[in-house]
PAZAPA-4460 file (N, C-alpha, C; in steps of 0.05 Angstrom, whole numbers, plus 32768, in hexadecimal, padded with zeros to 4 digits):
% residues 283
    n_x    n_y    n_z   ca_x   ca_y   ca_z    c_x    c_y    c_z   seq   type   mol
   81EB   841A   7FBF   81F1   8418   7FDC   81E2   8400   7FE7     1      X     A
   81ED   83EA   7FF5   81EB   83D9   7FFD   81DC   83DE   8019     2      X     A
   81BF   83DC   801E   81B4   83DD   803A   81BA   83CB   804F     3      X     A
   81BE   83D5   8067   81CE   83C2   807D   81B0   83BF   808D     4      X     A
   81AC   83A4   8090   819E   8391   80A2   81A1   837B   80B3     5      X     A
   81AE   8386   80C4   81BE   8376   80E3   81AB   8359   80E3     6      X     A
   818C   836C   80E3   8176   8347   80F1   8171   833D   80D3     7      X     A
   8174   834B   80C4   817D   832A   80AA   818D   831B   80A3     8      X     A
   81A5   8327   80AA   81BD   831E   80AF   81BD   830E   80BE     9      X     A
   81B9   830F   80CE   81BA   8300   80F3   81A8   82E7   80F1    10      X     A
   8199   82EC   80D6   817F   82D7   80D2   818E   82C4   80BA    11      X     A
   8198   82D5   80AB   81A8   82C1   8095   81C4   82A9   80A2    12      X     A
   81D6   82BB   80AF   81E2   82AB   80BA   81DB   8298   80C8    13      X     A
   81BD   829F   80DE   81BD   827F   80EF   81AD   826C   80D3    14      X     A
   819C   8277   80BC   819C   825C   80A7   81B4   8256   80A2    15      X     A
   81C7   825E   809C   81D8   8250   808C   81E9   8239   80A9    16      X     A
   81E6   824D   80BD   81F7   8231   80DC   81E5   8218   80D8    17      X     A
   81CA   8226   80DA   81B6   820A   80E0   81B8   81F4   80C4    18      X     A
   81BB   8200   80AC   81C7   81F0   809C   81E1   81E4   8095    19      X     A
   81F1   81F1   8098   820E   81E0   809F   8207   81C9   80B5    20      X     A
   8200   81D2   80D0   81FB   81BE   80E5   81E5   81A2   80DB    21      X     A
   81D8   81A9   80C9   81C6   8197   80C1   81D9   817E   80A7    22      X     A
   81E3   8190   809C   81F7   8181   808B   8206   8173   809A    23      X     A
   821D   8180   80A6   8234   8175   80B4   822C   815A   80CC    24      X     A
   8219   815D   80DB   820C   8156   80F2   821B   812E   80E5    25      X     A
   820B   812B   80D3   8207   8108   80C5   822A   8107   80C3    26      X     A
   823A   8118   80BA   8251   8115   80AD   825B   810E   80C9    27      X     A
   8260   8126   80E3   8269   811C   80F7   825F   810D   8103    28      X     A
   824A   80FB   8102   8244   80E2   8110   8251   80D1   80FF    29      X     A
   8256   80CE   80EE   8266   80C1   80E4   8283   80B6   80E9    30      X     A
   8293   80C4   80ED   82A8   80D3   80F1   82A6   80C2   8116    31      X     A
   8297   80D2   8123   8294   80C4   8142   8297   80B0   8142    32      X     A
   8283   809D   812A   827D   807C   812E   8295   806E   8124    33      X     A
   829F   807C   8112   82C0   8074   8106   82DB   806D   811B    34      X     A
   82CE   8080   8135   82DE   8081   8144   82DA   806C   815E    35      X     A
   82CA   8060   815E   82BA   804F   816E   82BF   8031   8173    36      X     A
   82C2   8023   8185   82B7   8004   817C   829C   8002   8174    37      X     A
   829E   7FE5   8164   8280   7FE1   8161   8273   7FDD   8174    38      X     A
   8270   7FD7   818B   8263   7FD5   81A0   8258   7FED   81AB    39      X     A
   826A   7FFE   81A5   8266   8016   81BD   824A   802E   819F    40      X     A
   8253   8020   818A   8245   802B   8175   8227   8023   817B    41      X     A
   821F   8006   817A   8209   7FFA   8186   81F8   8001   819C    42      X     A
   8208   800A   81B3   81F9   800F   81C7   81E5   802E   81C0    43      X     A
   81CE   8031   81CF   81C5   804A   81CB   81B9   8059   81E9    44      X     A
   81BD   8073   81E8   81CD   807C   81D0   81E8   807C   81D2    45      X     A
   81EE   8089   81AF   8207   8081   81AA   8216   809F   81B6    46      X     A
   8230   8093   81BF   8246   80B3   81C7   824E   80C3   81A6    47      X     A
   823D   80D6   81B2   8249   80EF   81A1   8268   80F6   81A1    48      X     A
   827A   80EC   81AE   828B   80F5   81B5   82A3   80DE   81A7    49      X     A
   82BC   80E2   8195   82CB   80DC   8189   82D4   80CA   8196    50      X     A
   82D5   80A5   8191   82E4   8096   81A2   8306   8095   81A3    51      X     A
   8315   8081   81A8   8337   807B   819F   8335   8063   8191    52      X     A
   832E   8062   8182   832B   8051   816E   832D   8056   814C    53      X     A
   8334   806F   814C   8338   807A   813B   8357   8067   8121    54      X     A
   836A   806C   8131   837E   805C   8122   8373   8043   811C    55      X     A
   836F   802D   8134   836C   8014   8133   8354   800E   8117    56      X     A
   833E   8021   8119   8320   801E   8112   8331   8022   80EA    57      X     A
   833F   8037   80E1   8344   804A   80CD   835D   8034   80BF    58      X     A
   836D   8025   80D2   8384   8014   80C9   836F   7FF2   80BA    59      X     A
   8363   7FE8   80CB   8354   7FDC   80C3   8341   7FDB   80A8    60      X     A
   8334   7FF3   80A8   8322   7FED   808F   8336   7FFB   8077    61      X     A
   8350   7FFE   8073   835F   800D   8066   836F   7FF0   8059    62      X     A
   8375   7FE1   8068   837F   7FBF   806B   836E   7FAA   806B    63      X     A
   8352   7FB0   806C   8342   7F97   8071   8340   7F87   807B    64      X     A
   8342   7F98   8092   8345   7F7D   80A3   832D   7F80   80B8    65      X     A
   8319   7F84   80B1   8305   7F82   80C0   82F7   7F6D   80C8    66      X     A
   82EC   7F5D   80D8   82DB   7F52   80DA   82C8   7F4B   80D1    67      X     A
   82B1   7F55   80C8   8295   7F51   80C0   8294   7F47   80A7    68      X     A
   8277   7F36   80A6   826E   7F2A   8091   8272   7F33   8074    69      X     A
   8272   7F48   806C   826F   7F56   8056   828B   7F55   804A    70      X     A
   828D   7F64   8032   82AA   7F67   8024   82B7   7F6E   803D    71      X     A
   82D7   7F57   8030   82F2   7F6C   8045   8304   7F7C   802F    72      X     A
   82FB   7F7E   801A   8314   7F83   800B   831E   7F9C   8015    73      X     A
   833F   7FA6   8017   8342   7FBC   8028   833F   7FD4   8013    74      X     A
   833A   7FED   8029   8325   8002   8021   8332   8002   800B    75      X     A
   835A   800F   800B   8369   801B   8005   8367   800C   7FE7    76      X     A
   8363   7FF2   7FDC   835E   7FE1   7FC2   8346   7FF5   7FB8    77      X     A
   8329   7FF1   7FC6   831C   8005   7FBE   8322   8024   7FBC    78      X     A
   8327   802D   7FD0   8325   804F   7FC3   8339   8050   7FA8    79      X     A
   8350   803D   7FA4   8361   803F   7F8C   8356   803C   7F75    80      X     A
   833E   8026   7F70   832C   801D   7F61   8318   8035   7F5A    81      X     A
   8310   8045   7F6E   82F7   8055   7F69   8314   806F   7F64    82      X     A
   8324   8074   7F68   8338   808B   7F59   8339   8088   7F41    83      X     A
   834C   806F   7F39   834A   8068   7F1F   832B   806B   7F06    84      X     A
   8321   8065   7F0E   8307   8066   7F03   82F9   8081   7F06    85      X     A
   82FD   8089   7F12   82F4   80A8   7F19   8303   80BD   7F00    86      X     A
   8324   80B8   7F05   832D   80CB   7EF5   832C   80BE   7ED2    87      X     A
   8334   80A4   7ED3   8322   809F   7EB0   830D   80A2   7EAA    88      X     A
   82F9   80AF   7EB4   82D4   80AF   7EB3   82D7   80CD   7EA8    89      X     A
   82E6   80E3   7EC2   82E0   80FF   7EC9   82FA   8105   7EA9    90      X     A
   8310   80F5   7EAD   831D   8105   7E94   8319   80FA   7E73    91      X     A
   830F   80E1   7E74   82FB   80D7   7E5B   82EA   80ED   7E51    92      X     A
   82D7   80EF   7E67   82BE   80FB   7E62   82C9   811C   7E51    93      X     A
   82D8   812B   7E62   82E9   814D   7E57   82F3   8143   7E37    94      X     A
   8304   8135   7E38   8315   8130   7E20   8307   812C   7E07    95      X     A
   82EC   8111   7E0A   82DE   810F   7DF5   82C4   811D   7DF4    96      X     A
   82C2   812C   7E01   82A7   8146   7E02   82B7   815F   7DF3    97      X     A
   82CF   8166   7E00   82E6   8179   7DF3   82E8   8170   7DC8    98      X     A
   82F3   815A   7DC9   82EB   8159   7DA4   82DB   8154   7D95    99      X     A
   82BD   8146   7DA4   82A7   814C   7D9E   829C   8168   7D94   100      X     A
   82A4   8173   7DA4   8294   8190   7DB1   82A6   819F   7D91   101      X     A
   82C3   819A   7D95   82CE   81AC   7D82   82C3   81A5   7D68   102      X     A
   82C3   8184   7D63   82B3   817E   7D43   829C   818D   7D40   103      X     A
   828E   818F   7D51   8279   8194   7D40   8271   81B0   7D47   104      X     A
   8287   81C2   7D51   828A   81EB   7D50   8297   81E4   7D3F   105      X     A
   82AC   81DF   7D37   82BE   81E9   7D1C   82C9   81D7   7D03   106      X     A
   82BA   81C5   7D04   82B8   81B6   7CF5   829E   81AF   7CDF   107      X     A
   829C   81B1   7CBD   8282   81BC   7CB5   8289   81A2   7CA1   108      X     A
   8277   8187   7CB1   826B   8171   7C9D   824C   816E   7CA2   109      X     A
   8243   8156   7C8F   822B   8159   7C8A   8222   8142   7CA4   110      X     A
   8205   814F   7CA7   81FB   814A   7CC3   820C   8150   7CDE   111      X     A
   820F   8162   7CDD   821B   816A   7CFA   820B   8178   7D03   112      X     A
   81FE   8183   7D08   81E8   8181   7D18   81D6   816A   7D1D   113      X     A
   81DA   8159   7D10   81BF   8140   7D1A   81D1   8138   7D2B   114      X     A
   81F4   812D   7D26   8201   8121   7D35   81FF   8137   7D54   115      X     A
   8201   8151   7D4F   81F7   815F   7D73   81DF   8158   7D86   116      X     A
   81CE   814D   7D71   81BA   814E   7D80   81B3   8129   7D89   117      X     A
   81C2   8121   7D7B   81C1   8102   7D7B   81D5   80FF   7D98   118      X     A
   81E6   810B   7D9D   81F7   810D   7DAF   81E8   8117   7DCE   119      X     A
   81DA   812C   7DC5   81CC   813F   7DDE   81B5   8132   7DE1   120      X     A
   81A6   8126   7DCE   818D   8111   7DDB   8189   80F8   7DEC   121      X     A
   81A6   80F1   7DED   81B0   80DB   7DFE   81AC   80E6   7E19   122      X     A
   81A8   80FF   7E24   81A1   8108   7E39   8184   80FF   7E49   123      X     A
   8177   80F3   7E29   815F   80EA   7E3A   8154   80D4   7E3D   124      X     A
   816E   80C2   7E3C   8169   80B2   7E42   8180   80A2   7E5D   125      X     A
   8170   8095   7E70   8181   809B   7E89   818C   807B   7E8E   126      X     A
   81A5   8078   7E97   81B8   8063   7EA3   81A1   8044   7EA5   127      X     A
   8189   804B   7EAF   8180   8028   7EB5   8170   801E   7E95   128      X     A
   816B   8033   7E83   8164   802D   7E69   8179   801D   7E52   129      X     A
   8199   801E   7E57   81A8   8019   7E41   81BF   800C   7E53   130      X     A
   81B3   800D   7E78   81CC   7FED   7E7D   81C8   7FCE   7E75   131      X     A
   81AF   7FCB   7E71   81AF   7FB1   7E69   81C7   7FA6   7E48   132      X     A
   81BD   7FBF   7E37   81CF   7FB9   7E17   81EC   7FBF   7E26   133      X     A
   81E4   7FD1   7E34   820D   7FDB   7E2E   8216   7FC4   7E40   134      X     A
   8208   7FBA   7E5A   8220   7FA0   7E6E   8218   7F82   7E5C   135      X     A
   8211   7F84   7E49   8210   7F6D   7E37   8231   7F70   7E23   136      X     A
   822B   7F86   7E1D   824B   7F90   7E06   825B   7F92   7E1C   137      X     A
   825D   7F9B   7E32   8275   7F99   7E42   8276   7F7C   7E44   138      X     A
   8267   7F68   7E47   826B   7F51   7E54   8271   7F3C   7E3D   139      X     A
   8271   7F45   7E1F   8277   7F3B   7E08   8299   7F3D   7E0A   140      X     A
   8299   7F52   7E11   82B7   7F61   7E06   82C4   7F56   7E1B   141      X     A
   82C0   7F43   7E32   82D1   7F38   7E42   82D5   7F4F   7E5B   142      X     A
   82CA   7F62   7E65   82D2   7F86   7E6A   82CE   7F81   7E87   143      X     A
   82B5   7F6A   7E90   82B2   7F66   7EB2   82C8   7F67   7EC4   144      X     A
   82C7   7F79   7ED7   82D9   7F71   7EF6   82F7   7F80   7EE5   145      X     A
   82F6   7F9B   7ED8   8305   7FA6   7EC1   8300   7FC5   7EC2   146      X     A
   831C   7FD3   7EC9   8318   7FF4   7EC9   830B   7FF6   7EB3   147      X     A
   830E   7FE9   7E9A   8305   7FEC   7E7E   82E3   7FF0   7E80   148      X     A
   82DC   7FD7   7E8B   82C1   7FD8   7E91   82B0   7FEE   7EAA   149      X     A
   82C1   7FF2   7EB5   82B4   8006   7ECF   82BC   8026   7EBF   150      X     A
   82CC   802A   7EAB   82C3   8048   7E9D   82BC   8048   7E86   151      X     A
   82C9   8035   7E75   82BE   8041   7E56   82A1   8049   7E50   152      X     A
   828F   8037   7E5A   8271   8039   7E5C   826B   804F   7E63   153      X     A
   8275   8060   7E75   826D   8073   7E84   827D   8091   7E81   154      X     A
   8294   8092   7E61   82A2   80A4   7E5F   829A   80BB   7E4A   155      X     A
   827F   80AF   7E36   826D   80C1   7E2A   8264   80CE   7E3C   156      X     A
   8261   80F0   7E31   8250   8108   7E47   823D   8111   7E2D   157      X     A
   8226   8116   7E2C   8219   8120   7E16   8219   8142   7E2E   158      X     A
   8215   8147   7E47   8216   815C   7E50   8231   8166   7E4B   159      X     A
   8243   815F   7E4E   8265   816E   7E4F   8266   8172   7E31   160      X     A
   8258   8166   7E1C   825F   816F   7E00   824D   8184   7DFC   161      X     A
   822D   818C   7E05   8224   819C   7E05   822F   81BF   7E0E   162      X     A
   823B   81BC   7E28   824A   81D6   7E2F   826B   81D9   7E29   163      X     A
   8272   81BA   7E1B   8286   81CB   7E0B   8282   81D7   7DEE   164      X     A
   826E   81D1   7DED   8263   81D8   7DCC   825B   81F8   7DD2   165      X     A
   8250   81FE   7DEC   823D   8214   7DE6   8259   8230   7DF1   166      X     A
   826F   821B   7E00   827C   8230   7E08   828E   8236   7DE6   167      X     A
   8293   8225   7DDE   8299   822B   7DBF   8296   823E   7DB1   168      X     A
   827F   823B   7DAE   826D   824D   7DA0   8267   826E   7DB3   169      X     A
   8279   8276   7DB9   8280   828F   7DCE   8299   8298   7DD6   170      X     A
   82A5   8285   7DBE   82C3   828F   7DB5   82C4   829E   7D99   171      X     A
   82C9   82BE   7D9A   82D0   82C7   7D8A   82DD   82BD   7D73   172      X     A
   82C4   82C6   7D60   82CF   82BD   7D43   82F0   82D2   7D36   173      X     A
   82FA   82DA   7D3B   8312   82EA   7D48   8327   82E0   7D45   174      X     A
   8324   82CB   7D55   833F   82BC   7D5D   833B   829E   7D4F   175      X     A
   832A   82A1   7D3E   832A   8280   7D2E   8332   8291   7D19   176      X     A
   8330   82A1   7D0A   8342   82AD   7CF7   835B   82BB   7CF5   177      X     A
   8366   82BE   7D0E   8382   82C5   7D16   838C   82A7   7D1C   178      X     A
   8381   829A   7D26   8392   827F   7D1D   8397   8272   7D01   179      X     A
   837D   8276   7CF4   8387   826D   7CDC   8396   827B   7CC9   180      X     A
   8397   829B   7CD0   83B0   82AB   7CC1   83C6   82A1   7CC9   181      X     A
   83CC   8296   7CE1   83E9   8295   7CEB   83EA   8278   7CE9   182      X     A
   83DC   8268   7CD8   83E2   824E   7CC6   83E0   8236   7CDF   183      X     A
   83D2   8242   7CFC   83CE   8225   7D0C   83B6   8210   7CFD   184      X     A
   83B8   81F7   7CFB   839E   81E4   7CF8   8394   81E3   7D0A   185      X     A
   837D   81D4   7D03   8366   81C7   7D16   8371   81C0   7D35   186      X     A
   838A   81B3   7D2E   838E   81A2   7D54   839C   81BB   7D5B   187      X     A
   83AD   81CC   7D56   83B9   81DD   7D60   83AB   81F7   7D66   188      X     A
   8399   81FF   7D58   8389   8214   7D5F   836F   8207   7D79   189      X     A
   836D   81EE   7D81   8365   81D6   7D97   836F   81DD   7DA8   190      X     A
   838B   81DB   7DA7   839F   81D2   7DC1   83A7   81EF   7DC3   191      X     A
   83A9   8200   7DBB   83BC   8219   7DC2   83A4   8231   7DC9   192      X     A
   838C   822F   7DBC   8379   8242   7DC1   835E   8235   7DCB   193      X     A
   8349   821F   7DC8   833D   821E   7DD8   833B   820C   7DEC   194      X     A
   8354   81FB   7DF4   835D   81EF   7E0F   835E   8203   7E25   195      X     A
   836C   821D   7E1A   837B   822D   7E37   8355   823B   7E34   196      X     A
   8358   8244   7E26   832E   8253   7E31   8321   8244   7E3E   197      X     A
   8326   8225   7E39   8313   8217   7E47   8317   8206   7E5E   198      X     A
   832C   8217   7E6B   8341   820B   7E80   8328   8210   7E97   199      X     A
   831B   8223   7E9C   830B   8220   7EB0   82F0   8214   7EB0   200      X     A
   82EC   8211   7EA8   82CE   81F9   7E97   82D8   81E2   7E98   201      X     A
   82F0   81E0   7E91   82FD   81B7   7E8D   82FC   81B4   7EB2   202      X     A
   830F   81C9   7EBF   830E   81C8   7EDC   82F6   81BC   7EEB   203      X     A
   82DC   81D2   7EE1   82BB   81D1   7EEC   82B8   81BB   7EE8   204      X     A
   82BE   81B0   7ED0   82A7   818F   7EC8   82C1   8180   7ED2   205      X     A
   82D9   8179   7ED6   82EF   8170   7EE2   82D9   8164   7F02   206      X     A
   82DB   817E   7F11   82CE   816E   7F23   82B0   8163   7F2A   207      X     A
   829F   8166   7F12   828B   8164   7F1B   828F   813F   7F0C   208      X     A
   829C   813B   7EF6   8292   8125   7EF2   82A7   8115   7EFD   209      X     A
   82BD   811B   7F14   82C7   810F   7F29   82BD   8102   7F3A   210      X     A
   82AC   810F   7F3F   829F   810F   7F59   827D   80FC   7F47   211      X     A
   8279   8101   7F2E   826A   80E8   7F20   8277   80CA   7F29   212      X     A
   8293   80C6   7F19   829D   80B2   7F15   82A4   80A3   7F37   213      X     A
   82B1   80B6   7F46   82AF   80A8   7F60   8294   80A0   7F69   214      X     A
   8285   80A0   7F6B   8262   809E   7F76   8257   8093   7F74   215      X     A
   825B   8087   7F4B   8251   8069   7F3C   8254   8056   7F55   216      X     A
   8232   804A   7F52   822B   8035   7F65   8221   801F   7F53   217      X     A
   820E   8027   7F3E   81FA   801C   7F36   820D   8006   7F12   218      X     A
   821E   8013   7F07   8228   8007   7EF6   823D   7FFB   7F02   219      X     A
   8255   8000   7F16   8267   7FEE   7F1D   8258   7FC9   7F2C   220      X     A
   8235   7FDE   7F36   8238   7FC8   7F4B   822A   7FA8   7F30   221      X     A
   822C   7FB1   7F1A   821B   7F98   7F07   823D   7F91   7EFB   222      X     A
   8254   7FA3   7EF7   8266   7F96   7EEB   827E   7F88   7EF8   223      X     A
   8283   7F8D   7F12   8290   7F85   7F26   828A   7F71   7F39   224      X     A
   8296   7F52   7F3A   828F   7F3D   7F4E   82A7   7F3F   7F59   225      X     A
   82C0   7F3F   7F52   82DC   7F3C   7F64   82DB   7F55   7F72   226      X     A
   82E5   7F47   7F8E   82E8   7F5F   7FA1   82F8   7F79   7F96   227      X     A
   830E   7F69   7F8C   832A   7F7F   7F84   8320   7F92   7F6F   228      X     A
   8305   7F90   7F6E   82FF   7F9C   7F50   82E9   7FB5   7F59   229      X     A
   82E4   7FB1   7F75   82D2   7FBF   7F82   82D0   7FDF   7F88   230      X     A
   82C6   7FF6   7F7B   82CE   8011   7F85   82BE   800C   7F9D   231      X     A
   82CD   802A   7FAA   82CD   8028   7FCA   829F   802B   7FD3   232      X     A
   8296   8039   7FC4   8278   8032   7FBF   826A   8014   7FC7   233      X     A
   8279   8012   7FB4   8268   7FEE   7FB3   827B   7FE6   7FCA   234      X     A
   8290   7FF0   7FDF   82A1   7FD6   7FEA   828A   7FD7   8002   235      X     A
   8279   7FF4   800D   8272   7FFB   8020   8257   7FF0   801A   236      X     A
   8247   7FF4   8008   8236   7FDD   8005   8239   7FC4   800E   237      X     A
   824D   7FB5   7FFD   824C   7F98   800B   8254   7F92   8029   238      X     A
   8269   7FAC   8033   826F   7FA3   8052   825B   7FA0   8063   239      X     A
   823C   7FB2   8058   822B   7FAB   806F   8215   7F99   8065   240      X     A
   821F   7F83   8052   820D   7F71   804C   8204   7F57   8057   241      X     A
   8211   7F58   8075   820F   7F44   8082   81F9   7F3D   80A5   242      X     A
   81EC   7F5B   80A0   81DA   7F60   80B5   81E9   7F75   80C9   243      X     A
   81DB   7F7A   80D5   81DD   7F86   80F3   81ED   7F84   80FF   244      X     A
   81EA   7F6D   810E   81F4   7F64   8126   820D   7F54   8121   245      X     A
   8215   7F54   8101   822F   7F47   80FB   8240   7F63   80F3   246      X     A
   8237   7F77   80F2   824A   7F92   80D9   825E   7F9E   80F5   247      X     A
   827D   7FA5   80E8   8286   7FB3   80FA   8278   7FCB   80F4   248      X     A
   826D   7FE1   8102   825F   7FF7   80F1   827D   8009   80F8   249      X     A
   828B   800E   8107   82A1   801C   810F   82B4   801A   80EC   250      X     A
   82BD   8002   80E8   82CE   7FFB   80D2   82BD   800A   80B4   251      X     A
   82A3   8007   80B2   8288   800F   809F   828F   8033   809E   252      X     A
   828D   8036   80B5   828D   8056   80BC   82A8   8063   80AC   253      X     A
   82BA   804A   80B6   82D9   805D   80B0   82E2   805B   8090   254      X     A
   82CB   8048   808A   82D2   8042   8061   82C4   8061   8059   255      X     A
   82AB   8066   8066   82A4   807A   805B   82A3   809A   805E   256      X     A
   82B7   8095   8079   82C5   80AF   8079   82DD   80A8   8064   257      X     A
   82EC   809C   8064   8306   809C   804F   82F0   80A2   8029   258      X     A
   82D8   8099   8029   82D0   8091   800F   82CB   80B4   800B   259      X     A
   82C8   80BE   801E   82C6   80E2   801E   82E3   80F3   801C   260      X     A
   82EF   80E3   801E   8306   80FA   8019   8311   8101   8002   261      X     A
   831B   80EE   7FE7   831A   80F9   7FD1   830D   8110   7FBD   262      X     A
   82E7   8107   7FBE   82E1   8118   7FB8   82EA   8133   7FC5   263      X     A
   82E5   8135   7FE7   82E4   814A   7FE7   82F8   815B   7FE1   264      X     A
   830F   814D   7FE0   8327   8160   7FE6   8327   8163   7FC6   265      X     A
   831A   815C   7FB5   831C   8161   7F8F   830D   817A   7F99   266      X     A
   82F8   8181   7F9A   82E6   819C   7F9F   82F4   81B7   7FB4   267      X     A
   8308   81A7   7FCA   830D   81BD   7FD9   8326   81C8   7FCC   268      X     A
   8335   81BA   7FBC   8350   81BA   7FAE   8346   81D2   7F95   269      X     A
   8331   81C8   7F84   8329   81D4   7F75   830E   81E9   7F71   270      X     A
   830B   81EE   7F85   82F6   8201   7F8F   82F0   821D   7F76   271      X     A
   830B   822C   7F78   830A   8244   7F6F   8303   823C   7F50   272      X     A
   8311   8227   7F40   8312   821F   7F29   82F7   8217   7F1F   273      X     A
   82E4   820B   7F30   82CF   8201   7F30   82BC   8215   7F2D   274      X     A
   82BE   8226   7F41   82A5   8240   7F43   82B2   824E   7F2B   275      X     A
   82C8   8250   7F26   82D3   8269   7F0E   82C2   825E   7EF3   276      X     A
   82CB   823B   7EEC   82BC   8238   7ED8   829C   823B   7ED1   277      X     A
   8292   8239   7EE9   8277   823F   7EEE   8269   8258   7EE5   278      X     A
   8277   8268   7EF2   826A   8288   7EEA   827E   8299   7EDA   279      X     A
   8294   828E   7ED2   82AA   82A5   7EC4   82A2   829F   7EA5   280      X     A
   829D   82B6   7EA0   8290   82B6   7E7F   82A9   82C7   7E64   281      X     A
   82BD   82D5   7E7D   82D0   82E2   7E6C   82E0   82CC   7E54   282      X     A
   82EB   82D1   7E3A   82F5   82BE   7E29   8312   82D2   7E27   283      X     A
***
């Protein structure tokens, strides 16, 4: 029996308002300033209150046609750029963690376990240790200012092979011998039995390394000089690289409300899928 407590309740809910409000608060100033001239953004203080500038402000940085010092390339070039690259990163990463993971559960050559752990130790070592070798081999291979170059580098997961390995290994030994009575191989007992089990796990890491691949700041911004090559990240970086008193911040505002909507609508689209793979342990 569940005990009823009205003033903890009453105490939990206003944490959780005062934290939404604390979250949300930056998001809708945002959103305000999006809506704004730059001028009226400048003055202080600034109106809390949603300007009509909304179309004009949203058509502009979508077209590039903004004003200010910084990149104009238009948003809509970038967010295409940071999609593209998002979904080769997020579905690279499943696919080759997925036959990794299967080689080395059901597959019995020598050293496979050194090759797991050779794989899973790469965990510790982090992104500013191995960009210098790897943007040297991208920059060999011709790969700069190149979808090629803005994912392949970044389509190894030593984490996504780890939990598809371990969800593996929590598949009934059962059904690897009713496959092979009923004469499926290796790719077919893959594709017909542990694809659909691992339909909600591919979902979970689906969006988490979406929402990776859109976010990359730090490797696009060493392999990318052409604007056209720019995800929407780095475009908002360079738009305010021209000071202050030169930035539309209105046009700034409305790249990064637009630079929020992909992800989010990947997480709100896939919500249920996400939390299911998370805690659903049934096979």
């Amino acid at each position: 029996m569940v005990e009823r407590r009205p003033l903890l309740n009453a105490l939990s809910h206003v944490v959780l308002i005062l934290g939404v409000l604390i979250v949300a608060f930056p998001l809708y100033l945002t959103f305000v300033a999006s809506t704004q001239t730059s001028q009226a953004i400048m003055q202080a203080p600034m109106s809390l209150l949603p300007g009509d500038q909304l179309i004009e402000n949203y058509s502009a940085a979508l077209m590039g046609k903004g004003a200010g010092a910084g990149a104009k390339a238009p948003v809509a070039r970038m967010m295409t750029v940071s999609l593209i690259s998002a979904l080769i990163i997020s579905l690279g990463k499943i696919l080759i963690s997925l036959l990794s993971a299967f080689a080395i559960v059901y597959f019995r050559f020598p050293y496979r376990m050194f090759v797991f752990w050779s794989i899973f130790i790469t965990l510790m070592l982090p992104v500013e240790v191995r960009i210098g070798p790897t943007y040297k081999v991208v920059a060999d291979f011709g790969m700069l200012d190149s979808y090629a170059g803005l994912t392949i580098p970044l389509i190894a997961s030593a984490t996504a092979t780890f939990l598809f390995r371990q969800f593996f290994l929590t598949v009934p030994e059962e059904l690897v011998e009713a496959a092979r009575i009923d004469g499926a191989g290796p790719m077919r007992f893959f594709k017909d039995v542990l694809l659909p089990l691992s339909a909600t796990s591919i979902a979970a890491l689906f969006v988490i390394q979406f929402i990776y691949g859109w976010n990359q700041y730090l490797w696009p911004l060493l392999v990318t000089t052409n604007e056209n090559m720019y995800p929407v990240v780095i475009g908002i970086k360079r738009m305010i690289s021209g000071g202050d008193s030169e930035m539309q911040w209105n046009i700034v505002m409305a790249t990064a409300m637009l630079a929020m909507i992909p992800p989010a609508l990947v997480v709100i689209l896939m919500q249920k899928w996400f939390v299911k793979g998370l805690v659903d342990t049934e096979k």
